[in-house]
N, C-alpha and C positions, 0 to 999 in steps of 0.2 A: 465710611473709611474707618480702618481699625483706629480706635482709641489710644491705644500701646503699644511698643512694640513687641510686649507678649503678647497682645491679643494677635501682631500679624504672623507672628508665630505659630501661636494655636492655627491661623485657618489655614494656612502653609501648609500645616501639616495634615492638616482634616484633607486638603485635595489632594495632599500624592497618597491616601488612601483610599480615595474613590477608585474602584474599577473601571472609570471611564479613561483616566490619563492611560494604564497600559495597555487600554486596548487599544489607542491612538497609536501608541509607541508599534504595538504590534501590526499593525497598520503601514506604517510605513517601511516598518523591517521587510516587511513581505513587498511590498512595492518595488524596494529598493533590490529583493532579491530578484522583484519579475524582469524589470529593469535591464539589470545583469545578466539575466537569462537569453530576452530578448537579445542584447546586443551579441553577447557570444553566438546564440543563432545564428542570427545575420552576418558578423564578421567571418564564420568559419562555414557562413553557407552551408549548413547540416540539413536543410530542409532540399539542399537539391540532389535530384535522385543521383542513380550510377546506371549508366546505361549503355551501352556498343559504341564504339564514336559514328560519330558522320561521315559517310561518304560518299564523293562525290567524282561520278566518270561515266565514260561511256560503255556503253553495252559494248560486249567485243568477245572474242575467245581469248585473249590474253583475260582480260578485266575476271571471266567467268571462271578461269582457272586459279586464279589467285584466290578470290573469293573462297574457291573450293580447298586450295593446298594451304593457306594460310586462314585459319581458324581465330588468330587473332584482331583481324581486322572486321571481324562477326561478334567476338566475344566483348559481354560483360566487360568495362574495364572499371574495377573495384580500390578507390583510393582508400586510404589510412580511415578509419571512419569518422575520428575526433578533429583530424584535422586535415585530411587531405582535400575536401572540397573548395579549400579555399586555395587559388589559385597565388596569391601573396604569401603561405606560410610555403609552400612547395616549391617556389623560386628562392628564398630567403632559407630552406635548408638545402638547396642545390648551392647557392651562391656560399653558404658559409661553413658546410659539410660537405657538399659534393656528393659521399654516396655512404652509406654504413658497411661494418666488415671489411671496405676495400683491399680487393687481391693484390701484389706487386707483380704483375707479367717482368718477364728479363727478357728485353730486348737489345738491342746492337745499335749504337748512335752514327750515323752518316751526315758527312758533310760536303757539302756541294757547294762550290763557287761558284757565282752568279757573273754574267759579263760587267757588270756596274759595280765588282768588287765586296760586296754581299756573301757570305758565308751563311746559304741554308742551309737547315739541321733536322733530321727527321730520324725517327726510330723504327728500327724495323725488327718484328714478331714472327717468330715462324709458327707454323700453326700445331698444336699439341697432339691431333687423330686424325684421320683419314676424312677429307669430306664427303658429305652423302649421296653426290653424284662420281665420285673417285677421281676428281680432275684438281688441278692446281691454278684455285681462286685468291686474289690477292684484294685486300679491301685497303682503299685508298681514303685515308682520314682526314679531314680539317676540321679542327675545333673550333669552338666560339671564343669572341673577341678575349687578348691579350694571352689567348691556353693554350695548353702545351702536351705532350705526353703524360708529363707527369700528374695531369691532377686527375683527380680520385674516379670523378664519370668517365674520364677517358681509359681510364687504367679497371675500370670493372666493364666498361664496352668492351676493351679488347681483350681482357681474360677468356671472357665469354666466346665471343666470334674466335680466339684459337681453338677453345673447346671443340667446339663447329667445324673446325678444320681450315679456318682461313689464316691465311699470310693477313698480318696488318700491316701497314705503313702509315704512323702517324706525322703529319708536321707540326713543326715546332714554330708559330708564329716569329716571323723576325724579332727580335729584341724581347719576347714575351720570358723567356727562359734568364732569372736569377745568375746563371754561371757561365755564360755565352755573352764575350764580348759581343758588340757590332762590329764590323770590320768596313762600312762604310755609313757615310751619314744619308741613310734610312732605315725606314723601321715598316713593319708589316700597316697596311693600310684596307679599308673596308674592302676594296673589289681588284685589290691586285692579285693576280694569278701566276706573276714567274715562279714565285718559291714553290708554291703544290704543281705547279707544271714542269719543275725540273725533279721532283719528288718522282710523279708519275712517269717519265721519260727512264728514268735511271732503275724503274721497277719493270720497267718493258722490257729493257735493253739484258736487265742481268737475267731476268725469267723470259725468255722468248716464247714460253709455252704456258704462262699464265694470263689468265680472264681476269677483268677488272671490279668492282663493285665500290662506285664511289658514293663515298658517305660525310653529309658538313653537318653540324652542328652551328647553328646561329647564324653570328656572321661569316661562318664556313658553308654554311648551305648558300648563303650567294655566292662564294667565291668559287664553289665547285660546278653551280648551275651555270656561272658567269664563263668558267672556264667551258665546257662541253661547247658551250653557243656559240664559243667565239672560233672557235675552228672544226669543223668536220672529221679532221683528220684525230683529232683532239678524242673523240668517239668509238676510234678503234680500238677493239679488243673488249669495247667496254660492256657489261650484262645491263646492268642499272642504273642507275641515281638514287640515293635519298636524303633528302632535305629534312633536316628538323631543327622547327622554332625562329626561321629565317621572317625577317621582314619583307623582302621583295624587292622594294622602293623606299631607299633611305631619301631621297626628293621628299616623296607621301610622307615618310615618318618622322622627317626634323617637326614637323608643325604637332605633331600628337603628341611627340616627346618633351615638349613645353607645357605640355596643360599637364593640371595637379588630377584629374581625370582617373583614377586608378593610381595612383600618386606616381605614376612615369616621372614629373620634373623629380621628385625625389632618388626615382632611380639613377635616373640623368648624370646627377650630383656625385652619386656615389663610383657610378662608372667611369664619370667625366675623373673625380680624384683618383682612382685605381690608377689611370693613364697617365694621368699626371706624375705620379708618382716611379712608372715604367720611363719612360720620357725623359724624366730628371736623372733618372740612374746613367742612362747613357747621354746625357748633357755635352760630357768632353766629344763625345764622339761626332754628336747632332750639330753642334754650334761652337764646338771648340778654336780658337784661335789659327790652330795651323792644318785643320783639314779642307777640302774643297767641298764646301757645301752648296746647295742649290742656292743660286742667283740671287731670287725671293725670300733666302729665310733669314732672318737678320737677326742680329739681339733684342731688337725690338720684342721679335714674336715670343725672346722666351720669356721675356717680364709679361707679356701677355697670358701666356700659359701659368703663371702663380697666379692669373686672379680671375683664369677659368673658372665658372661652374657648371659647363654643360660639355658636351660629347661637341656640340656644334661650336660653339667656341675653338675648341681645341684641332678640330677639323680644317678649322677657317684660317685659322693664326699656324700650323703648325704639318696636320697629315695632307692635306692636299697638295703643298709647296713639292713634296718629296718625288709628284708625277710632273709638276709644272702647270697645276689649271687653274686659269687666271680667277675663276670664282668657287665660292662655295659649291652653287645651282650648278654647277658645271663639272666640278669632282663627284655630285651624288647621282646626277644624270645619267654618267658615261661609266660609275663603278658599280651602278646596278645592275642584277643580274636581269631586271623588268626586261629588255629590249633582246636578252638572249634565250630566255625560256622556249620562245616556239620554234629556233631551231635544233634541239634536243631531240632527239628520234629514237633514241633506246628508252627502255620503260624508266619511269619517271614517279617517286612516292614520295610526296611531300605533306609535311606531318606539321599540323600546328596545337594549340590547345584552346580551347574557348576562352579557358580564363588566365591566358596566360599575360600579365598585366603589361609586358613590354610590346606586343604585339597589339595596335589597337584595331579592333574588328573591321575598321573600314580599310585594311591592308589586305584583310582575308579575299576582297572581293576581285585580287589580281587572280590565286589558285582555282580560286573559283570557276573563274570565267575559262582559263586555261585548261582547266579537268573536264569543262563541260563541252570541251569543241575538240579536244586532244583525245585518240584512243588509247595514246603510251601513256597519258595522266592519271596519277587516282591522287584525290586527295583527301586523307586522311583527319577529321575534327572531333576528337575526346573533348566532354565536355570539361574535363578537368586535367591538371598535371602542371596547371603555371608555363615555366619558361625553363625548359629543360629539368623541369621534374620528374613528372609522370609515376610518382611514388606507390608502391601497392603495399596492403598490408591488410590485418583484419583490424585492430581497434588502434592503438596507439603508435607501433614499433615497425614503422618499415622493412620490408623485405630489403638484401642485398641485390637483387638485382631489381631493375625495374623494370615497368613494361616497354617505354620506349627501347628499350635492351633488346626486349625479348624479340618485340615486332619487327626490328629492324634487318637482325638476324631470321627470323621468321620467313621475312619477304625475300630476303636474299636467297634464301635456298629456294622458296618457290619459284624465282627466275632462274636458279642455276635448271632445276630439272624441267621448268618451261621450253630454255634452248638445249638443251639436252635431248628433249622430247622431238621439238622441232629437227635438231639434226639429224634423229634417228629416224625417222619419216622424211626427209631426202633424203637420205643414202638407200633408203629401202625401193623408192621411188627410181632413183636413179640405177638401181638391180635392176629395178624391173621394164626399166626403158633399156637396161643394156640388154635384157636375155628378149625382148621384143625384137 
């Protein structure tokens, strides 16, 4: 031991002279930098290729036509390169950006009375050129949970599809819209279908001579699937379907939405407050003292709703009361679209994303099954794009539109001039049985 405390001075300083201490030091810098490297790989998934999505149907001459007229559902689809593989940064810049550049289309606000006293409200786009079949297509919109026309994906979707030549009509989720009282005590719910079904009646009725092209986004993709199934008649006039980013079976998905798995309870959390938050704004209306509200829904329910932290909570205590079903199990049963899909009979494009974190994989295995026995199914699976992302770009900077934009429109004109095609080979057919 040193003698003095100059002697432990002196060797103090004799070791941080040695080149052994900085090459330790530099040892660890470098570790700490591989470390960091590593994790950023991993978290932003840069090591996973970029390749065509999956998909999945039956051999058919519709299936063989598309393939052929829609080039997108063959093509490369090429995310952002630093960050678009990760399926969590591409939902988290949809959910808190929506979209870059967004256009403002100017549409015209419609309101429709509901027989339950309900004021729905949709907007409607005329379309900006000529379509490329020369006929008058009207695309029938439903957003994902609590949206509205106004936000930013929906407002560069239908820029776009006017370009194209389509009439849009967007709905405005019940109570989702800021500047829209309620006018009765309820509010838009996972698989309710009157408001986009008086939407679509009132675009029949005023266009007698437009084709339909219905298109949901999220929990709009069940409630448009859910709508065609449930009535036949519901199907007239209509070209297509498409579905993107939809669950299927909210039954299947309350139990996947609970686990930390992709951090879903975290999404839970934040979706569950978004609604909360929607909900309280119309408080006077939902549970106010002097309106007629459902039987079931008591003050109770609303001190239950401040200490919500899940979508199921709020479901249980609050959006099922507004149909009258006596359990949770029994509002997610009878509002999914699961039970209506196989009676659907026009073509049918349901689009999900591998890594899209709210959707958990063993949902996929409903489109699955259905694209694989259905010949009006194709289902659509990009390995990447999250949950209504689908962002393209070359390194950093997103493009303004995106692919799900592109492809959805894409598909749509491949079906306008698939029945276009079709009808012009019966008329031809039917010439030639009359001059027989």
């Amino acid at each position: 031991m040193p003698s003095s405390l100059e002697d432990l001075k002196f060797n103090m300083s004799v070791m941080l002279e040695t080149p052994e201490l900085p090459a330790v030091f530099d040892g660890v810098k470098l570790a700490a930098v591989a470390a960091v490297l590593y994790v950023i790989v991993r978290c932003l998934n840069l090591k996973s290729p970029t390749a065509p999505p999956e998909l999945i149907y039956q051999d058919s001459a519709l299936s063989r036509f598309l393939l052929k007229s829609c080039p997108m559902l063959t093509k490369e689809y090429i995310p952002p390169l630093i960050w678009g593989k990760s399926g969590h940064i591409q939902t988290a810049l949809y959910g808190k950006m929506g979209r870059v550049r967004s256009p403002h289309p100017y549409g015209h606000r419609k309101y429709l009375t509901m027989p339950d006293g309900a004021t729905a409200t949709f907007d409607l786009f005329e379309p900006q050129s000529e379509h490329c079949i020369g006929e008058d297509v009207t695309m029938v919109i439903c957003p994902g949970i609590a949206n509205h026309s106004e936000k930013q994906y929906i407002r560069t979707f239908v820029d776009y599809a006017q370009k194209n030549g389509y009439r849009c009509a967007v709905l405005n989720h019940l109570g989702a819209l800021p500047n829209i009282e309620l006018t009765s005590p309820r509010m838009f719910t996972y698989g309710c279908t009157w408001e986009f079904g008086a939407m679509v009646n009132y675009i029949k009725k005023t266009y007698p001579q437009t084709q339909l092209v219905v298109v949901g986004f999220s929990l709009g993709g069940n409630i448009v699937c859910k709508y065609l199934g449930e009535n036949q008649a519901n199907q007239e006039r209509v070209l297509c379907c498409v579905s993107v980013c939809q669950g299927y079976s909210a039954l299947r998905a309350q139990e996947t939405f609970m686990q930390w798995d992709q951090c879903r309870r975290f999404y839970n959390f934040l979706m569950a407050d978004n609604m909360k938050k929607i909900i309280l704004s119309h408080r006077q209306v939902l549970f106010g003292d002097n309106v007629k509200k459902p039987q079931s829904l008591s003050d109770a329910d609303l001190s239950k709703l401040y200490t919500a932290t899940s979508l199921m909570q709020i479901d249980d205590n609050v959006m099922r009361k507004f149909h009258g079903y006596s359990s949770l199990k029994e509002y997610y049963e009878e509002e999914s679209c699961l039970h209506y899909l196989h009676r659907i009979y026009v073509p049918l494009l349901l689009v999900n994303a591998a890594d899209d974190p709210l959707v958990h994989e063993s949902l996929l295995s409903i489109p699955r099954a259905l694209s694989e026995k259905r010949e009006n199914v194709m289902l659509v699976l990009p390995l990447h794009g999250g949950h209504l992302g689908f962002f393209e770009g070359s390194v950093l900077f997103p493009e303004p539109l995106t692919w799900m934009d592109k492809l959805v429109v894409q598909y749509a004109n491949a079906i306008c001039q698939w029945e276009k095609t079709k009808s012009h080979c019966s008329d031809t057919e039917q010439a030639m049985s009359g001059q027989e």
